[in-house]
C-alpha positions as CSV (number, residue, x, y, z in Angstrom):
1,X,0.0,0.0,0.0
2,X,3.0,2.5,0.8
3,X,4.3,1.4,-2.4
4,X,1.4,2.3,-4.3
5,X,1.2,5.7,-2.5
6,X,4.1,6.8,-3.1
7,X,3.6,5.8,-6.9
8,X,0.2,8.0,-6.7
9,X,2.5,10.8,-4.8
10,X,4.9,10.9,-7.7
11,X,2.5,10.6,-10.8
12,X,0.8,13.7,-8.8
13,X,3.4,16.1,-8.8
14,X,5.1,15.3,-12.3
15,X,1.0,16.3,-13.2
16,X,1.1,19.5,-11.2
17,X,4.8,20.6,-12.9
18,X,2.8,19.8,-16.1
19,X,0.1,22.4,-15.3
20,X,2.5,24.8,-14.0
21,X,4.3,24.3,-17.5
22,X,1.4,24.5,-19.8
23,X,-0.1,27.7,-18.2
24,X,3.1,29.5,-18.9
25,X,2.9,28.3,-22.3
26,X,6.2,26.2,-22.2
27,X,5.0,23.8,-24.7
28,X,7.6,22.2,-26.9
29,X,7.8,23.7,-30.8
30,X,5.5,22.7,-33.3
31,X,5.9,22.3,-37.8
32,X,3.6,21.9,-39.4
33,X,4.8,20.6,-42.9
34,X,1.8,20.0,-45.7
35,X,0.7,17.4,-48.2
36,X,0.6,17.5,-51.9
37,X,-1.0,20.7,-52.9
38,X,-1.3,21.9,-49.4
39,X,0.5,25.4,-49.7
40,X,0.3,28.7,-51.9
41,X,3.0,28.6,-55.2
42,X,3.3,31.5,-56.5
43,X,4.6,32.2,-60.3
44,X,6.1,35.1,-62.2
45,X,6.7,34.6,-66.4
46,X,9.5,35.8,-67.8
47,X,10.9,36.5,-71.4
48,X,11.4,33.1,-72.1
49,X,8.2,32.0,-71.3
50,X,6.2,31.1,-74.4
51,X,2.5,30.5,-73.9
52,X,0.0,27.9,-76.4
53,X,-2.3,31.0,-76.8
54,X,-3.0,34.6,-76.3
55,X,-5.1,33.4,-73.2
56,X,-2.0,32.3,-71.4
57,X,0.1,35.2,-72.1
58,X,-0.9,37.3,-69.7
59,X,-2.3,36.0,-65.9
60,X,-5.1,37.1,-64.1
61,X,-4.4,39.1,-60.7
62,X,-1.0,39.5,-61.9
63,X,0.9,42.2,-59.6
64,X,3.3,45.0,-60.3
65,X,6.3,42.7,-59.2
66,X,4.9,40.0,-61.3
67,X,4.0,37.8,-59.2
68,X,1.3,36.4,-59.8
69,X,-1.2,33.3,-57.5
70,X,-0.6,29.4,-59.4
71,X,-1.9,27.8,-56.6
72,X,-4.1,27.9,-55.6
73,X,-5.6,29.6,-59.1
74,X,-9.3,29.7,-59.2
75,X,-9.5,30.3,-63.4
76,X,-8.1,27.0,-63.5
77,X,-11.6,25.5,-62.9
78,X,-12.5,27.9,-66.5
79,X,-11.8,25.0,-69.2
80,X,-9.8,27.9,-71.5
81,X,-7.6,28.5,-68.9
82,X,-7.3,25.1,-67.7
83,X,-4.6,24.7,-70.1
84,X,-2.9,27.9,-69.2
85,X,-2.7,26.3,-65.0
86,X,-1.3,23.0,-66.3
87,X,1.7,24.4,-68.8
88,X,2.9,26.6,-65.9
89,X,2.7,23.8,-63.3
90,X,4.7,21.5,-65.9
91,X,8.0,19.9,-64.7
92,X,10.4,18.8,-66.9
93,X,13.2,16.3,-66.4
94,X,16.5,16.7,-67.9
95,X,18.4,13.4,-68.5
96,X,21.4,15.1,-68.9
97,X,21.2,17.1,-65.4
98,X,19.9,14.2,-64.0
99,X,16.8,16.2,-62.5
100,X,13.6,18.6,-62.7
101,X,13.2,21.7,-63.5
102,X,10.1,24.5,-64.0
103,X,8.9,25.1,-67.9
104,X,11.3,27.7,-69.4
105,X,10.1,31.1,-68.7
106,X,8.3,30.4,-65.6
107,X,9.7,31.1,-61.6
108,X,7.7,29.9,-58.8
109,X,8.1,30.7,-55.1
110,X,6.6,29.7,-51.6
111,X,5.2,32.0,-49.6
112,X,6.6,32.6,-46.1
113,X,8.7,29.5,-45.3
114,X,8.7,29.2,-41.3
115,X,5.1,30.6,-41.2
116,X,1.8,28.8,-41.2
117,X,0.1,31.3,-43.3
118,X,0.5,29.8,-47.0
119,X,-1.1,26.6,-45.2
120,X,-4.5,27.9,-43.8
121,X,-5.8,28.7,-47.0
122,X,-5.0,27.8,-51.1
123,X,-6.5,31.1,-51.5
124,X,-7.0,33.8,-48.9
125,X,-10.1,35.1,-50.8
126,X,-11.6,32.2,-51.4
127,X,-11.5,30.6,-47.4
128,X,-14.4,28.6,-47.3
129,X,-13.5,26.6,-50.3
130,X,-10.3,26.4,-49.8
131,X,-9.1,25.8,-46.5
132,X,-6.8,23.7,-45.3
133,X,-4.8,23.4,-42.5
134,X,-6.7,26.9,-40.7
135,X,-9.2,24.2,-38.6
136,X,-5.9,22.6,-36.8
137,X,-3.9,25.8,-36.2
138,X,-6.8,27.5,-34.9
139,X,-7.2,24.5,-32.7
140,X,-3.3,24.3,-31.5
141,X,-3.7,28.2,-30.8
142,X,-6.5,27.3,-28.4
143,X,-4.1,25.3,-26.9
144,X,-1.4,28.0,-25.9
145,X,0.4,27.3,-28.9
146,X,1.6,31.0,-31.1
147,X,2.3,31.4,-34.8
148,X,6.1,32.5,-35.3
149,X,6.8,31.8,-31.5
150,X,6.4,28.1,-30.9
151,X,4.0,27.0,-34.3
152,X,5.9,26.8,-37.2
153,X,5.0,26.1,-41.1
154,X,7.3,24.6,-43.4
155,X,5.5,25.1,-46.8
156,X,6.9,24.1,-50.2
157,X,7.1,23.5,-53.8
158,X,5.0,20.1,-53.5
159,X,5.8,19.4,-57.4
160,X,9.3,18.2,-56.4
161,X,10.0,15.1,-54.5
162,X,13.5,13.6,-53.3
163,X,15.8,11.4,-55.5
164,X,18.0,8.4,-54.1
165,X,21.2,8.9,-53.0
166,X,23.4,9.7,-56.2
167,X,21.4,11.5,-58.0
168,X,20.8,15.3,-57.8
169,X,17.1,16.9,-56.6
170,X,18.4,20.5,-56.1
171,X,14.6,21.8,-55.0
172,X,13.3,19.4,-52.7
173,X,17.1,19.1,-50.5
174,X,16.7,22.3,-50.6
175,X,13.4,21.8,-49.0
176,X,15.4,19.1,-46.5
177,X,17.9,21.9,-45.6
178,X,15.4,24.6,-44.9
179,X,13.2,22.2,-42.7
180,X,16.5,21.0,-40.8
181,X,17.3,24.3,-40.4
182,X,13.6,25.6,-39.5
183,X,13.8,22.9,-36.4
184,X,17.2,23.8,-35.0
185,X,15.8,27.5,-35.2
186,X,12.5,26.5,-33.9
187,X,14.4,25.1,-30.9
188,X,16.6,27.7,-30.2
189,X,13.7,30.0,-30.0
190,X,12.2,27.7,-27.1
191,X,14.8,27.0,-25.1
192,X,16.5,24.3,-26.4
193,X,13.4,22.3,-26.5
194,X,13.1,19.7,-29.0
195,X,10.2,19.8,-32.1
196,X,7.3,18.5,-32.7
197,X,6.7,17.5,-36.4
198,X,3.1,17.1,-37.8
199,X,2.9,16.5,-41.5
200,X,0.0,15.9,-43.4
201,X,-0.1,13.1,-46.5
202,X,2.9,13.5,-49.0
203,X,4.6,15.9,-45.7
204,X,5.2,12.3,-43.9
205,X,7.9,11.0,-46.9
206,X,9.2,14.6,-46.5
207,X,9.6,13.9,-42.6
208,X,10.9,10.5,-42.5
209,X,13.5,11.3,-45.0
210,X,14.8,14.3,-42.9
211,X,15.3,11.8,-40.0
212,X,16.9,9.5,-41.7
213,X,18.9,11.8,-43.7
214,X,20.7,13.3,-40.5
215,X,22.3,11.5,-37.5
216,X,20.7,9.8,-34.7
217,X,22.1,12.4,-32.3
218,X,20.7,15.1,-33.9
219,X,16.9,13.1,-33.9
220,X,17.2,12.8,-30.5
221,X,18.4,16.3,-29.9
222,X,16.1,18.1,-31.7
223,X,13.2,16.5,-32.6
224,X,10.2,15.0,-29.7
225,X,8.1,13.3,-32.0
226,X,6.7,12.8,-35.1
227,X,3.1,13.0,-35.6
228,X,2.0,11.9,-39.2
229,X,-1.6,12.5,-40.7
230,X,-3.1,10.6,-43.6
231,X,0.5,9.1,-44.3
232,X,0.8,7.3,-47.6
233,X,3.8,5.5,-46.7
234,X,2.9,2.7,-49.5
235,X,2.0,5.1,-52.2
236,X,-1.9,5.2,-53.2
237,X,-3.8,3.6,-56.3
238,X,-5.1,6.4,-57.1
239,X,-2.0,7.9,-57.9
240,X,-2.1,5.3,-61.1
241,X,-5.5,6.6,-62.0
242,X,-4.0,10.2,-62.4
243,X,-1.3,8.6,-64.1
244,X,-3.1,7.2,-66.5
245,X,-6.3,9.3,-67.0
246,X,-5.8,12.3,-65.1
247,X,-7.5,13.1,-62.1
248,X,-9.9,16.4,-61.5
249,X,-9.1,16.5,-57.9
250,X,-12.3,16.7,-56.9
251,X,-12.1,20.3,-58.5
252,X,-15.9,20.4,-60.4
253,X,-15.5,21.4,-63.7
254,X,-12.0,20.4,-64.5
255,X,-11.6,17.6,-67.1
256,X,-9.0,15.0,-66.2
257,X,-7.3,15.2,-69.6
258,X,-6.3,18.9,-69.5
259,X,-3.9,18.3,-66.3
260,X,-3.0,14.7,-67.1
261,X,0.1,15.8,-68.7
262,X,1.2,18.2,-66.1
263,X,0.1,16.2,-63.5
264,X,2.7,12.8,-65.3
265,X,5.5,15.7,-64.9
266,X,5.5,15.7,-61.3
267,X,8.4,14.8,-59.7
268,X,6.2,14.1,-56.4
269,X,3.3,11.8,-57.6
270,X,6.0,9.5,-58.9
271,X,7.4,9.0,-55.4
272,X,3.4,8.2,-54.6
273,X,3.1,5.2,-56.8
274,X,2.2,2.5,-55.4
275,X,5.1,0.3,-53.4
276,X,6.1,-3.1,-54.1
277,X,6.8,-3.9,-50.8
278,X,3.2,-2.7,-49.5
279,X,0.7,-3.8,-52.5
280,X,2.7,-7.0,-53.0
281,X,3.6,-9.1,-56.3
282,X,0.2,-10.5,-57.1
283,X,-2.5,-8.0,-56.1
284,X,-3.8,-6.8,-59.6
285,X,-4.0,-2.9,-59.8
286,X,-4.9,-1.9,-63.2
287,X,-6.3,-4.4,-65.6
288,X,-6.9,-3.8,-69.1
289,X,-8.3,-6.1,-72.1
290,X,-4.6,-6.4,-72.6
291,X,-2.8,-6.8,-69.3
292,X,-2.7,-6.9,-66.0
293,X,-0.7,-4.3,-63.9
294,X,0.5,-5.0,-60.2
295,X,2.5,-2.7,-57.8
296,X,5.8,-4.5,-59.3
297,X,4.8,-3.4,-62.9
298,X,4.7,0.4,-62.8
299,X,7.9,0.9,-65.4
300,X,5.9,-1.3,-68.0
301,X,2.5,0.4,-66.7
302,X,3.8,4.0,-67.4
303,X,5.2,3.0,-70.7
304,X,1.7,1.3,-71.9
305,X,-0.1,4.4,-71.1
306,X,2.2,6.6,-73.3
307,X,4.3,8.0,-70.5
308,X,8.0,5.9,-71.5
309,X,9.9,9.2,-70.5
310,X,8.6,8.5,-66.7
311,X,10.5,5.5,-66.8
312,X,14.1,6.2,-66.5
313,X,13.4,8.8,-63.6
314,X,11.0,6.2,-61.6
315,X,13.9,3.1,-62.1
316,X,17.0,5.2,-61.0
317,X,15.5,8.0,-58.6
318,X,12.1,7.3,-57.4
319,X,12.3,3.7,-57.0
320,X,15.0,3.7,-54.7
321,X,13.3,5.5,-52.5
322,X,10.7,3.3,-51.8
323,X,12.7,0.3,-50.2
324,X,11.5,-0.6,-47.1
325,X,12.0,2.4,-44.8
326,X,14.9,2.7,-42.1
327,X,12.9,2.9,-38.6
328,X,14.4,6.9,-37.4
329,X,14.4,6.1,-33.9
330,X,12.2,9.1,-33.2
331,X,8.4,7.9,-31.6
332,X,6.0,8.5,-34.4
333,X,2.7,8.6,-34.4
334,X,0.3,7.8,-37.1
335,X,-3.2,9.1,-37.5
336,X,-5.7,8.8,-40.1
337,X,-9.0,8.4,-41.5
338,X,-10.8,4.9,-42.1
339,X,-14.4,3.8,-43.6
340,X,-13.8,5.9,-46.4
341,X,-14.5,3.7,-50.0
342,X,-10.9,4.1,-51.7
343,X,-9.9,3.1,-55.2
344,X,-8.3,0.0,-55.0
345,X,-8.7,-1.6,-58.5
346,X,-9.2,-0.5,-61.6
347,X,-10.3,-1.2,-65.4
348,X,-10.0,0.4,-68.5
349,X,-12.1,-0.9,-71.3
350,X,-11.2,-1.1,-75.1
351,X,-11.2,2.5,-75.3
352,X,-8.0,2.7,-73.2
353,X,-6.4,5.1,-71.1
354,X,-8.2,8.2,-72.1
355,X,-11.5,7.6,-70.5
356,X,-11.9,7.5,-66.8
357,X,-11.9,3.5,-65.8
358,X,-14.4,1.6,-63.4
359,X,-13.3,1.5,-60.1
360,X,-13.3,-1.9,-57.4
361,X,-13.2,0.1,-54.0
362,X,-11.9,-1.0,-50.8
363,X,-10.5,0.2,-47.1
364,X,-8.9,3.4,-46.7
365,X,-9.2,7.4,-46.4
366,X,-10.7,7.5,-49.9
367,X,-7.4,8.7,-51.2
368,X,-5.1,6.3,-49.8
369,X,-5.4,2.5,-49.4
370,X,-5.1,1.0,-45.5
371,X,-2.1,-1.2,-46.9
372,X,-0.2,2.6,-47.1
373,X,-1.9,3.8,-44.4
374,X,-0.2,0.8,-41.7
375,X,2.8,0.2,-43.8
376,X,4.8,1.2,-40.9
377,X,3.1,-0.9,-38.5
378,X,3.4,-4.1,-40.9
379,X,7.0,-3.5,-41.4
380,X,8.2,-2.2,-38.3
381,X,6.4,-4.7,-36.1
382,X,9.6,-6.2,-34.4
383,X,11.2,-2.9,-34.0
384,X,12.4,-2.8,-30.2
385,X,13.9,0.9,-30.6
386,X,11.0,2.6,-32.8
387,X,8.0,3.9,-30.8
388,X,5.2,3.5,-32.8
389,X,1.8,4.4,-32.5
390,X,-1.6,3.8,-35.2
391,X,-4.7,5.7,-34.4
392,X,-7.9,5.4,-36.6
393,X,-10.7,7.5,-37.3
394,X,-13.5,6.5,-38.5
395,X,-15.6,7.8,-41.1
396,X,-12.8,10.9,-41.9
397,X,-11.7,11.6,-44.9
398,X,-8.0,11.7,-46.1
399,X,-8.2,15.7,-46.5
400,X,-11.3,16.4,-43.5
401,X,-8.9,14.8,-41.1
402,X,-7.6,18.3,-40.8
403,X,-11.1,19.8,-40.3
404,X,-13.1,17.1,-38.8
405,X,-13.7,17.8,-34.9
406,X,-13.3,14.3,-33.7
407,X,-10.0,14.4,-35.8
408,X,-8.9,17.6,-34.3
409,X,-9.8,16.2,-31.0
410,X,-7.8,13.2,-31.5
411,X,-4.3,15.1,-33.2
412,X,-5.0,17.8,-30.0
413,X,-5.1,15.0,-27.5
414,X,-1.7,13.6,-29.2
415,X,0.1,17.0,-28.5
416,X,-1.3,17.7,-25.4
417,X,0.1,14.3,-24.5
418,X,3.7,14.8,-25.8
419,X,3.6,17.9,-24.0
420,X,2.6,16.7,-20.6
421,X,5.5,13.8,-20.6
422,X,2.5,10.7,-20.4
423,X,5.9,8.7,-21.3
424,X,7.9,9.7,-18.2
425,X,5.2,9.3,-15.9
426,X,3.9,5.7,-17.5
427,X,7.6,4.7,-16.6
428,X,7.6,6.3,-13.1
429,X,4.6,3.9,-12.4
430,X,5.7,0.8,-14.2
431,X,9.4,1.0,-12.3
């Protein structure tokens, strides 16, 4: 009974230094970094820029620097100017450099690196359809947490993914070294307190990469945990739908064949293709009258649907990449949405790739199969130094988990409970 007393005694005052901590706001740092599409671009044309059409020569809302919104850009949901959105958003990859670059003639920036204000909103005129991450920073702020004092943003050009070791990626390392540098900051600013990270979708490769780009002591110095939303660690069949037929986005109005193109050039929904080592050899994919595509057939898949210049890149950088990935050592914590009908096969009929293919649906977010979505857990499952945590939510969405209040009460609860040490004082009672 004294035993257990003193236990009660101790797991008491560690709460009461908790409170005392938390009402003088000394939480521990927060990034947020975003998915795919998740932050503002902007663009500025330059002489070298040469447009299809007279309707592309000259943007809309275009300011005296310039400068001018690309994403995100509500004419692109006007069919004319459709086209105008998608060659500006091109990439192109250069065999000879070994890597991406931006159509000739067109500059694109992100807005306020270190800020969360490119992330509340694709367009800060048009909030209510296009908000983003504003739900979950309003919530942290109710929470003690302060934009540019302890809650950080780590937008970015969302186009550009990563490359394996070997081969050059000049925009997204760049992306690496600002984040690296953005945590080290953030930490400084707090008292030497280590970060949280919370990435949303396509953020989570971003993260994982950072940790496992930089040594263990500098994890463990500088970073508390990593919170991942809507991971697709595993890629997403979707992602082959876009591939081969374009994808709207949900965006009414858009037809899927005007971005198709553009959407093939990015550097980043390669990197999302499904993963081998998560869909497995004989799970069929795609299937056509012709063949049958599984996760271990996307080289030969992007060459049938008349992308063979995706192949090189995908073989050499991008599949690389998705080997099975190194355990960081940092505790991680995965949330997401479940319930949520997601494409998991599809078929294209004798017309081929240029209609829009019937889909079998099964588990996931509705963007991202539950295979991606517990990669880590499946692989990781022996792991004796990776902390590792899956929480689902039911009925949420892979974008509304951002929005949705039982998310937000879920991700909030998370924090609060890195914040109030729960792992110190679980140990104080188990010793």
């Amino acid at each position: 009974m004294k035993e257990i007393g003193l236990k009660l005694a101790v797991l008491s005052t560690v709460m009461m230094l908790y409170t005392c901590l938390a009402s003088s706001g000394n939480l521990y740092p927060l990034i947020l970094i975003p998915g795919n599409g998740g932050n503002q671009l902007e663009a500025r044309l330059t002489s070298d820029y040469e447009p299809s059409g007279l309707l592309c020569k000259i943007p809309f809302q275009k300011r005296i620097d310039g400068w001018f919104r690309l994403w995100f850009d509500p004419t692109v949901l006007l069919a004319p100017f459709t086209k105008c959105f998608a060659e500006r958003m091109m990439l192109y990859y250069d065999e000879d450099l070994d890597d991406y670059h931006n159509a000739p003639g067109v500059q694109t920036r992100v807005l306020r690196f270190g800020s969360t204000e490119s992330l509340l909103y694709l367009d800060p005129h048009l909030k209510y359809i296009t908000e983003y991450m504003a739900p979950l920073v309003e919530s942290l702020q109710e929470i003690g947490y302060v934009n540019d004092k302890n809650l950080f943003g780590a937008p970015y050009d969302f186009r550009y993914g990563l490359a394996a070791e070997g081969h050059p990626s000049h925009v997204g390392t760049k992306f690496l070294q600002d984040l690296k540098y953005l945590v080290e900051k953030a930490s400084a600013s707090n008292g030497g307190k280590p970060v949280i990270l919370v990435s949303h979708s396509l953020g989570g490769l971003f993260v994982l990469q950072l940790l496992n780009r930089n040594h263990l002591s500098w994890r463990k110095k500088f970073v508390k945990h990593f919170v991942a939303l809507s991971a697709p660690w595993g890629g997403s069949v979707l992602q082959m739908l876009t591939f081969a037929s374009g994808y709207s986005l949900g965006v009414p109005l858009v037809k899927p064949l005007l971005v198709r193109e553009e959407q093939r050039s990015s550097e980043s929904n390669l990197w999302l293709m499904p993963n081998a080592n998560i869909f497995g050899r004989e799970k069929p994919l795609v299937l056509t009258p012709n063949a049958t595509y599984s996760a271990y057939d996307i080289a030969q898949f992007l060459n049938d649907i008349g992308f063979p210049q995706g192949v090189y890149p995908f073989e050499t950088r991008i599949l690389p990449l998705m080997e099975k990935p190194i355990a960081p050592g940092v505790p991680i914590t995965c949330i997401f949405g479940s319930g949520i009908r997601t494409p998991e096969t599809l078929f294209y009929g004798e017309n081929g790739f240029d209609e829009q293919p019937d889909i079998l649906y099964g588990e996931g977010d509705g963007t991202v199969n539950m295979a991606s979505l517990l990669a880590l857990e499946s692989l990781w499952a022996n792991m004796k130094n990776q902390t590792l945590k899956v929480t689902k939510v039911r009925g949420v969405s892979h974008t509304s988990i951002l929005k949705d209040d039982g998310a937000i009460d879920k991700i909030l609860g998370e924090i609060s409970a890195i914040n109030s040490q729960l792992s110190y004082v679980e140990n104080v009672i188990v010793q």
